[in-house]
N, C-alpha and C positions, 0 to 999 in steps of 0.2 A: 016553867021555862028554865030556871036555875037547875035543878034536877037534871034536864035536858042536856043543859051546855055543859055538866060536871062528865055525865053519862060521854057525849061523845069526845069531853078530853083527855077520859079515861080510855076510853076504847082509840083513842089517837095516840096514845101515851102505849098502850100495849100493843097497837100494831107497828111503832116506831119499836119497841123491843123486839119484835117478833123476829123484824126484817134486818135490825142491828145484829139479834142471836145466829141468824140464819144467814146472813152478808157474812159473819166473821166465821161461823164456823164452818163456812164454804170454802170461805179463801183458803184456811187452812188444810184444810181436806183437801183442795185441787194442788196448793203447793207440795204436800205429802202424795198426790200423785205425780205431781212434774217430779220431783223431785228419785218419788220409786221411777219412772221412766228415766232420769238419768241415772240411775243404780244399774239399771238393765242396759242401759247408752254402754257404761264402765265396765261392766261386766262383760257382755259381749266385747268390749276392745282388749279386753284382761285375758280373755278367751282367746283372743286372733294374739295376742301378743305370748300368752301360751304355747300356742299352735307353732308360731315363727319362731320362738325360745325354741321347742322340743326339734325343729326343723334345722335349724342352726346347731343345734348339739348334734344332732345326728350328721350334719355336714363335717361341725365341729371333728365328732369324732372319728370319720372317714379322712378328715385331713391328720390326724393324729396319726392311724394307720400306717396311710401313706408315706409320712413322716418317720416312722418306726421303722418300715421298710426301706426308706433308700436311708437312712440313718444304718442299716442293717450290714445293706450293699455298701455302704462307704466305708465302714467298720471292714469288710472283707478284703476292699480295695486298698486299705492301713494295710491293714493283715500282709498283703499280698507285696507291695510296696517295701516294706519293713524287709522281706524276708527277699523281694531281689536285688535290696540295699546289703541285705547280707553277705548272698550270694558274691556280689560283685566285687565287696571287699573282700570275701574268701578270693577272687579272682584276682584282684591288686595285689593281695600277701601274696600269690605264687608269684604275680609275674614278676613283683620285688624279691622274693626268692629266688625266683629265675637268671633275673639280672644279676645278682648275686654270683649264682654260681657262674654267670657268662663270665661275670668279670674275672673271678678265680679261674675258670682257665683260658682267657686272654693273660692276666699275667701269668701264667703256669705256661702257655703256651711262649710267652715274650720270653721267658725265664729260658724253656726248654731250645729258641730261637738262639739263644745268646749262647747259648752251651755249645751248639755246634756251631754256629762260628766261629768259639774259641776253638773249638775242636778240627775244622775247617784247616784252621790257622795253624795250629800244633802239626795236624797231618801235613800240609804244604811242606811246613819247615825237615819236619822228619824226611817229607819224599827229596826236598833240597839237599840236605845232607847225605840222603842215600843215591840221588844224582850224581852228586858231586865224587863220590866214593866209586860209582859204577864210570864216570867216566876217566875216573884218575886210571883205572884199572885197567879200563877199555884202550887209554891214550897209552898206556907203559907194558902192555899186554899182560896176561898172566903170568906168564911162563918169565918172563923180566922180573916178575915183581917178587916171585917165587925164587926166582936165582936172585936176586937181592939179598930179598931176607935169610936163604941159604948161605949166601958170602958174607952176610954183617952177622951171622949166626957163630956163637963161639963156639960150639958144638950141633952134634946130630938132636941131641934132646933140646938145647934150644931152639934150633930149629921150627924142633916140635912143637914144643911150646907157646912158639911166633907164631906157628902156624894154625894150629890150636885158637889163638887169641883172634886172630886175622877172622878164622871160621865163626866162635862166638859173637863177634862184632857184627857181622853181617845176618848170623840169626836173628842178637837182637832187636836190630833194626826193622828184620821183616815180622816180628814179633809188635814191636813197636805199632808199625804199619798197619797189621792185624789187630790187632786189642783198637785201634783207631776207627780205622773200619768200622768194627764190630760197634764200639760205642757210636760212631754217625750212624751207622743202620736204628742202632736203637734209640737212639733221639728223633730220627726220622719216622719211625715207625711209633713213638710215643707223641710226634707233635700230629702223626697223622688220625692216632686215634682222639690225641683231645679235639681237634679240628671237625673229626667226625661228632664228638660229645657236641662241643658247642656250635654245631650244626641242630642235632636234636634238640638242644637247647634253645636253639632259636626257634625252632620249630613247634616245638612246645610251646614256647612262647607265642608267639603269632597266634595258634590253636588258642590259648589263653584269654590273647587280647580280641581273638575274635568272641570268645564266646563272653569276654566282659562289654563290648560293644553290642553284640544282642541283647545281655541283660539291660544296659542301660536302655536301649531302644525299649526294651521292654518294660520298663521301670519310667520311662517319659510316657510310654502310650497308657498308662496306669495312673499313672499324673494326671495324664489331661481327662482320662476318665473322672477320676475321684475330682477332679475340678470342677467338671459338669457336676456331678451328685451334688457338691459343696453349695456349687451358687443352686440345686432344683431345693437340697437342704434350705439354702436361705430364701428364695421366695416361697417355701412350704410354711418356713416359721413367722414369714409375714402373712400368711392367709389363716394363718393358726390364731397370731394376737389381732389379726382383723374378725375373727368370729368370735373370738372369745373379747372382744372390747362389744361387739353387736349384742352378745348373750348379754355380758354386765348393764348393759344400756338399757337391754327389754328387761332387765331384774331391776332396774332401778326407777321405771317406768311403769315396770307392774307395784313398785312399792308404793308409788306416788297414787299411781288409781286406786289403790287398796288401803289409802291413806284418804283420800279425796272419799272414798267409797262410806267408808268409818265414821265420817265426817258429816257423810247425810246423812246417813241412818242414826246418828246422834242430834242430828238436826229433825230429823223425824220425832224421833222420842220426842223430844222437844215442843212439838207441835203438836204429838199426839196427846201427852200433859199438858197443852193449852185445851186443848178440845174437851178431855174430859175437866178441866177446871170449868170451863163454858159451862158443860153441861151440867154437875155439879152447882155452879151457882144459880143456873137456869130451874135448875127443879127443886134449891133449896127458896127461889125465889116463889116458884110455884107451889108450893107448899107451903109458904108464909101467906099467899095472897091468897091461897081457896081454903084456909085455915084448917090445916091438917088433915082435910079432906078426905086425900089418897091414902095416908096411913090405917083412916076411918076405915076406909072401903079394902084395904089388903086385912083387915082383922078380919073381916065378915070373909075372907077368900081360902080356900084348904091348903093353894101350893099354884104352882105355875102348870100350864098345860101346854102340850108341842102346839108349834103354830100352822103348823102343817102334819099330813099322816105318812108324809115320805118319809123314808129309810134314809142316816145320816152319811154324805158322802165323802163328808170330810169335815175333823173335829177340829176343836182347840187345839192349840199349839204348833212350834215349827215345823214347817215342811221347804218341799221345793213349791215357789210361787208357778202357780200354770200359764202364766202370760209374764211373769218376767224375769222367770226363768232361775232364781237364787234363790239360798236359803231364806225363809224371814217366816215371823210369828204372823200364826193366821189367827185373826183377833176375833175368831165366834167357829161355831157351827152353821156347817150349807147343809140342806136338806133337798132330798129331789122330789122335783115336781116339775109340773109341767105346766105351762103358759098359759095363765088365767086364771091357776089353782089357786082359792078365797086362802086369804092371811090371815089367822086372829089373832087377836089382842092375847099373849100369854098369863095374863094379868089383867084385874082392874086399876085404871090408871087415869091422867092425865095426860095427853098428847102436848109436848115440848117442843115437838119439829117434825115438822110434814111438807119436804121439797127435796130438789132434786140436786147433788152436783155430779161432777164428772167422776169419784171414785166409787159412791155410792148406789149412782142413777137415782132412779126414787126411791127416795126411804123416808119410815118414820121414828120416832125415839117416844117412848111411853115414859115417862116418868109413876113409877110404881109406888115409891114412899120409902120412906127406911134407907132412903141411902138408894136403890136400887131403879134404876133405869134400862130399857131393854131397844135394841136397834132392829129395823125389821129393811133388808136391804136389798136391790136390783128389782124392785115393783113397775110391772108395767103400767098401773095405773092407782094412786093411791085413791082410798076410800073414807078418808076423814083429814080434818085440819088442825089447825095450832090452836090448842086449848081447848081441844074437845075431850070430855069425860066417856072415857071408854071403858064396857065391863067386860069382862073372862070370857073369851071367844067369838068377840063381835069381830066382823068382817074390818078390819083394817085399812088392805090392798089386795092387790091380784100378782101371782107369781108373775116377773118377766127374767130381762136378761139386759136390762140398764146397767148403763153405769160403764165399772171397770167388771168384764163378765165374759167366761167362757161361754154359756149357754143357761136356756130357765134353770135356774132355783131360786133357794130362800137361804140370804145369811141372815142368821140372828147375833149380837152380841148382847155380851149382858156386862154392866157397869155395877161398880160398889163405892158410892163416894166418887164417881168419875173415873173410876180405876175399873179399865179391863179385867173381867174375870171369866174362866170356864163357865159355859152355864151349865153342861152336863149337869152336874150337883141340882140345881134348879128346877131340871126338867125330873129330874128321877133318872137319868143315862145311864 
């Protein structure tokens, strides 16, 4: 009876470890798959916020474009502006040249004005005095005046002489008269050409100020162009720092996912060194309680055997995940087979865990001895349990496609001290 109640507190005691081994290293394995589903969550949104990045620079740089070119056109409309700024002043320096000479001969003409009126004045006087001379003569007749100066003449040669004198005087006069004349015709005839000058002058002018009032018209309608450009320039250069503040946004966003990303897959590790510590203490525990049993039984064994006769379809090490889509270490060898195909033991061993969770499906874990432990994963049906003693090529389980699984095979991993290793090496690969 005492035997009895040791035996079922024993067997109470190991199935309470069984379901504590296999409760905790469940949790962890499903949280290392929630946790790869949000890596794959991240990663796809890292991928649309990619997509939106590369979509917005491409917008990005068609607003840049844009921007180059009426930046381009406005550059021209300067250009263009500048030069009928120029123009126009070249037009104000004539028509201040212009004015200029107007003014020079308005007073040249005011000047040449004054001249003949004094001259005017001079001729009057002259014609008064030769009046006055022509009517003394007219009033006292000729022939009187002649017999005058004949009578108050002391001789014939004075006479002459008077008379003589009498004749010069009235030359002069119409000499006088003449040189007067002549100088009014050519003041009239010099104010008539400056009159004509500052006629063309004006004319010129006017032609000037017309074509300086075109240019301005033309220098305001270039204006209001390059104004329009100015303000298309300024809402070009607010849609510019509007996609280029979006792009910084989504690079600051992909930093954070790429940060958050870093953070589980460290928190993986994490969990995955719990698991192998689990199992590790799991089969140094099983190894202390079947008294080196497994070691016994791997001396009497030549090497490990495939667990399957399929061809390997994918080895140890990183790849791209097939279901969730990023880089990450593929922690064994998958073998093909097909759905139901018998699994064996690659070794003699002790069975450490025979159940099921969500990244695994059904799998088993052989504890070998020596440190070496072997995973047999995605079984549609296993074919032994916890603490059963297994030899070199007994039926294990049956190929399925449980678990976390594209379709049937067999993953194997192989453990060293709880530490993931290649098993290639193992197999002979």
């Amino acid at each position: 009876m005492k035997k009895k109640i040791i035996f079922m507190t024993v067997t109470m005691l190991i199935a309470s470890n069984i379901t504590v081994f296999a409760s905790t290293v469940n949790n962890k394995e499903n949280q290392i798959k929630e946790n790869q589903e949000t890596i794959q969550n991240l990663e796809k949104e890292k991928q649309e916020l990619n997509a939106e990045k590369k979509q917005l620079s491409s917008e990005l740089q068609s607003v840049i474009d844009q921007f180059t070119s009426v930046a381009r056109e406005a550059e021209i409309l300067n250009t263009a502006i500048t030069q009928k700024e120029s123009e126009i002043q070249a037009r104000e320096s004539l028509i201040n040249a212009t004015n200029s000479k107007i003014s020079l001969l308005e007073n040249e003409i005011n000047t040449r004005q004054i001249e003949i009126i004094q001259k005017e004045v001079e001729l009057e006087e002259k014609k008064t005095i030769l009046d006055s001379r022509v009517r003394t003569a007219y009033m006292n007749n000729s022939v009187g005046s002649i017999l005058y100066t004949l009578i108050e003449s002391e001789s014939l040669a004075d006479f002459t002489d008077k008379l003589m004198l009498i004749h010069k005087v009235v030359e002069m006069d119409k000499e006088i008269i003449r040189q007067v004349n002549s100088i009014m015709e050519e003041l009239t005839l010099k104010k008539a050409e400056l009159e004509v000058s500052k006629k063309d002058l004006l004319s010129s002018k006017a032609v000037i100020q017309d074509e300086r009032a075109k240019l301005i018209e033309q220098k305001e309608k270039l204006e209001t162009e390059n104004l329009a450009y100015t303000s298309k320039l300024a809402e070009i250069k607010k849609l510019e720092t509007k996609k280029s503040s979006a792009i910084n946004s989504l690079t600051k966003e992909e930093k954070e996912i790429a940060s958050d990303i870093g953070d589980i897959i460290e928190e993986n590790k994490e969990l995955q060194d719990e698991i192998s510590a689990l199992i590790r203490a799991e089969a140094n525990k099983n190894t202390i309680s079947q008294g080196n049993t497994n070691s016994q039984q791997n001396n009497t064994n030549a090497g490990y055997i495939k667990p399957v006769s399929g061809r390997v379809t994918s080895s140890y090490g990183y790849r791209i995940h097939p279901i969730l889509g990023y880089r990450k270490l593929h922690t064994g060898i998958d073998f093909a087979a097909t759905s139901g195909t018998p699994i064996k033991a690659t070794r003699a061993g002790t069975v450490i865990r025979a159940s099921y969770n969500s990244t695994y499906g059904n799998n088993v874990i052989i504890d070998h001895g020596n440190g070496v432990t072997t995973l047999y994963a995605h079984m549609s049906a296993l074919n032994t349990s916890y603490g059963s003693k297994v030899s070199q090529g007994q039926i294990i389980g049956y190929v399925g496609s449980t678990g976390m699984s594209t379709g049937p095979h067999l993953h194997l991993e192989f453990r060293l001290n709880g530490n993931l290793v290649n098993p290639a090496p193992y197999l002979g690969l």
